[in-house]
DRENDO-1510 file (C-alpha; in Angstrom, 1 decimal, always signed):
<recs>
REC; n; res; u; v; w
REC; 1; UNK; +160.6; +19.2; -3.1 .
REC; 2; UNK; +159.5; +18.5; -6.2 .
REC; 3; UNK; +160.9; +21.1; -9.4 .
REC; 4; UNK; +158.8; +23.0; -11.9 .
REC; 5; UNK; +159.7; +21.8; -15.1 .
REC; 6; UNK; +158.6; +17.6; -13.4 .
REC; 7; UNK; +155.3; +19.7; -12.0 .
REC; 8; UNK; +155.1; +20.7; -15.5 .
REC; 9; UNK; +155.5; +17.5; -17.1 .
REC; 10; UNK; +153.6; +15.4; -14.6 .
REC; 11; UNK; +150.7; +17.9; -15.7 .
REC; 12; UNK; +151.1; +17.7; -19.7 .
REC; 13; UNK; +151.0; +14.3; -19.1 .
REC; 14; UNK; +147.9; +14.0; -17.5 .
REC; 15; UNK; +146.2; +16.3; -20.5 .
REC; 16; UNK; +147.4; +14.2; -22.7 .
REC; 17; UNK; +145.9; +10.9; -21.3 .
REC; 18; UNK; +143.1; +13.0; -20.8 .
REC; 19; UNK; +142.7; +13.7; -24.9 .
REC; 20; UNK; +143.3; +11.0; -25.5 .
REC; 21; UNK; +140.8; +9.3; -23.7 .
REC; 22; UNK; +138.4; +11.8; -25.4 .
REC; 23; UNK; +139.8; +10.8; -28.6 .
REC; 24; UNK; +138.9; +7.2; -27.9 .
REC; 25; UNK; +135.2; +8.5; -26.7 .
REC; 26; UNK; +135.3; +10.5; -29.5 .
REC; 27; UNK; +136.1; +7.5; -32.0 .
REC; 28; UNK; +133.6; +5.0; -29.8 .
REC; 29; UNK; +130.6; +7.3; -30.4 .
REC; 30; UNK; +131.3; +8.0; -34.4 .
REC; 31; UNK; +131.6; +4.0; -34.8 .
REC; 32; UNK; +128.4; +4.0; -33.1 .
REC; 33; UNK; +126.4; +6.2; -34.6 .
REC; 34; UNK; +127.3; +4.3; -37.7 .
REC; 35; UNK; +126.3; +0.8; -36.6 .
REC; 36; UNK; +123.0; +2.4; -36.1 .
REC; 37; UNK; +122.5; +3.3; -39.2 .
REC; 38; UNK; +124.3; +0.3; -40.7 .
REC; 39; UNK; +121.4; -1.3; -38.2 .
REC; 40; UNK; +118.7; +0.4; -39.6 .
REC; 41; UNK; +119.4; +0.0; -43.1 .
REC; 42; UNK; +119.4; -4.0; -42.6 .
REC; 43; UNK; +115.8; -3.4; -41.4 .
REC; 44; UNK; +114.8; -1.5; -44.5 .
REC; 45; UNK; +116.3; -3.8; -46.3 .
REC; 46; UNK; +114.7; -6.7; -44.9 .
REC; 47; UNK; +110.9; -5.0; -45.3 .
REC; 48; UNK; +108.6; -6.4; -48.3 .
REC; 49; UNK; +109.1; -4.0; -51.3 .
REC; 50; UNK; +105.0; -4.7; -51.5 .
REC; 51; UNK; +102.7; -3.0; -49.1 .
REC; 52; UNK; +99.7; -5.1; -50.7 .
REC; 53; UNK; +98.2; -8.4; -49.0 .
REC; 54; UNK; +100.3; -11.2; -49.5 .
REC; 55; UNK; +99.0; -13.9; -51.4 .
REC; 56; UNK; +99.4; -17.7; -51.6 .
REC; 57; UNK; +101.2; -18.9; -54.5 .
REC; 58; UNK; +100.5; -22.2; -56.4 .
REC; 59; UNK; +103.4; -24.6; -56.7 .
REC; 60; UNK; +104.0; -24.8; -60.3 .
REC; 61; UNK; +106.9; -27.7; -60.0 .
REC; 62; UNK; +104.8; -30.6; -60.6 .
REC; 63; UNK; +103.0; -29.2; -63.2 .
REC; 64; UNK; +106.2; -28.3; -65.2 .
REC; 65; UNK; +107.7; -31.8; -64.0 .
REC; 66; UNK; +104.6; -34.0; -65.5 .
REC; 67; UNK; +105.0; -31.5; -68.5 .
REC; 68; UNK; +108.6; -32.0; -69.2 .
REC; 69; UNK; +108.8; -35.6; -68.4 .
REC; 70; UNK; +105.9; -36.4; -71.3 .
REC; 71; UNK; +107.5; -39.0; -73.7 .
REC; 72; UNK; +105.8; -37.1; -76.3 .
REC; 73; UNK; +108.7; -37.1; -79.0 .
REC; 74; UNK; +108.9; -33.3; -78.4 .
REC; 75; UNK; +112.7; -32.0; -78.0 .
REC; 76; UNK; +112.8; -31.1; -74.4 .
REC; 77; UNK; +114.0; -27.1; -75.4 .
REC; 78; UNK; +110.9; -26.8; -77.2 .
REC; 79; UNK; +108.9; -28.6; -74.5 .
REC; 80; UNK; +107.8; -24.9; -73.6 .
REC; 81; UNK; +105.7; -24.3; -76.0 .
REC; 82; UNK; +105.4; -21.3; -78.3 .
REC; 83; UNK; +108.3; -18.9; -76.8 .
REC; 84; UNK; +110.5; -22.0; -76.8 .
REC; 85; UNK; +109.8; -22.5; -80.8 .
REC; 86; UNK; +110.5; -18.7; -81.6 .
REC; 87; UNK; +113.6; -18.6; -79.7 .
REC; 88; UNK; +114.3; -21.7; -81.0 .
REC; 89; UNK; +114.1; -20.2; -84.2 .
REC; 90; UNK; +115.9; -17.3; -83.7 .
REC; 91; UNK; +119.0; -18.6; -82.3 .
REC; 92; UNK; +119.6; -21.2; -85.3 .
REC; 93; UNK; +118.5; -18.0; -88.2 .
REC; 94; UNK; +121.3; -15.9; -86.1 .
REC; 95; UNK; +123.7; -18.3; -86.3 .
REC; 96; UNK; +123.8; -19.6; -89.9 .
REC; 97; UNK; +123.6; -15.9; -90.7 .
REC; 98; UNK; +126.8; -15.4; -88.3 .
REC; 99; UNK; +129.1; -18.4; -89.9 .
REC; 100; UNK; +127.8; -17.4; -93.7 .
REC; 101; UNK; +129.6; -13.9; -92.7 .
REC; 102; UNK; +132.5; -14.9; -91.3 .
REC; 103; UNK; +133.0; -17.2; -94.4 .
REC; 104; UNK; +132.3; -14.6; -96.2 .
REC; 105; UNK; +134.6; -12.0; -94.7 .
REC; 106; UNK; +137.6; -15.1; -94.1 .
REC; 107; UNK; +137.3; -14.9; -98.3 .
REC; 108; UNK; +137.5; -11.8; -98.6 .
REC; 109; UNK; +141.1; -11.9; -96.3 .
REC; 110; UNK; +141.8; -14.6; -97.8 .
REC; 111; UNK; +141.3; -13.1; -101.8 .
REC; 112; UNK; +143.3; -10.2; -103.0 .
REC; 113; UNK; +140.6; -7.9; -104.4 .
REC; 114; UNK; +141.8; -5.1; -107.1 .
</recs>
């Protein structure tokens, strides 16, 4: 005959393979729900940000190829025209402005004022 307290145990065993189980389900069906909306956000993602029509678009690479391969005597960064000039502009006004102040300021370190 078997005692009580093994009856007992034998039975507190069993409830705790049985939560656990259940914990596992538990776990499985959480991870799950979350792949599916992990799932759906990759389709959403994946969608055209443009509800309109699409269009056809022109290839513009042999355009710009026969453009920047001129031997026109043009420097090829101002081969783009207008915008390139400006910017072109810009940069070298920027920095001769930016190396006459730091000469500037390394005389000033470099002289004691009073």
């Amino acid at each position: 005959m078997r005692s009580a307290k093994s009856t007992r145990r034998r039975k507190a065993d069993e409830e705790a393979r049985q939560a656990e189980i259940s914990g596992v389900l538990v776990r499985e069906r959480r991870a799950l729900k979350m792949n599916r909306s992990i799932f759906a956000l990759q389709q959403v993602a994946r969608r055209n940000f443009c509800g309109s029509a699409r269009r056809s678009v022109e290839n513009k690479v042999p355009k710009n190829q026969k453009l920047f391969q001129e031997d026109n005597g043009v420097p090829i960064h101002l081969k783009g025209g207008v915008a390139d000039a400006v910017l072109y502009r810009a940069t070298m006004t920027l920095t001769v402005l930016g190396v006459g102040y730091v000469m500037y300021e390394l005389l000033k370190a470099a002289k004691a004022w009073k």
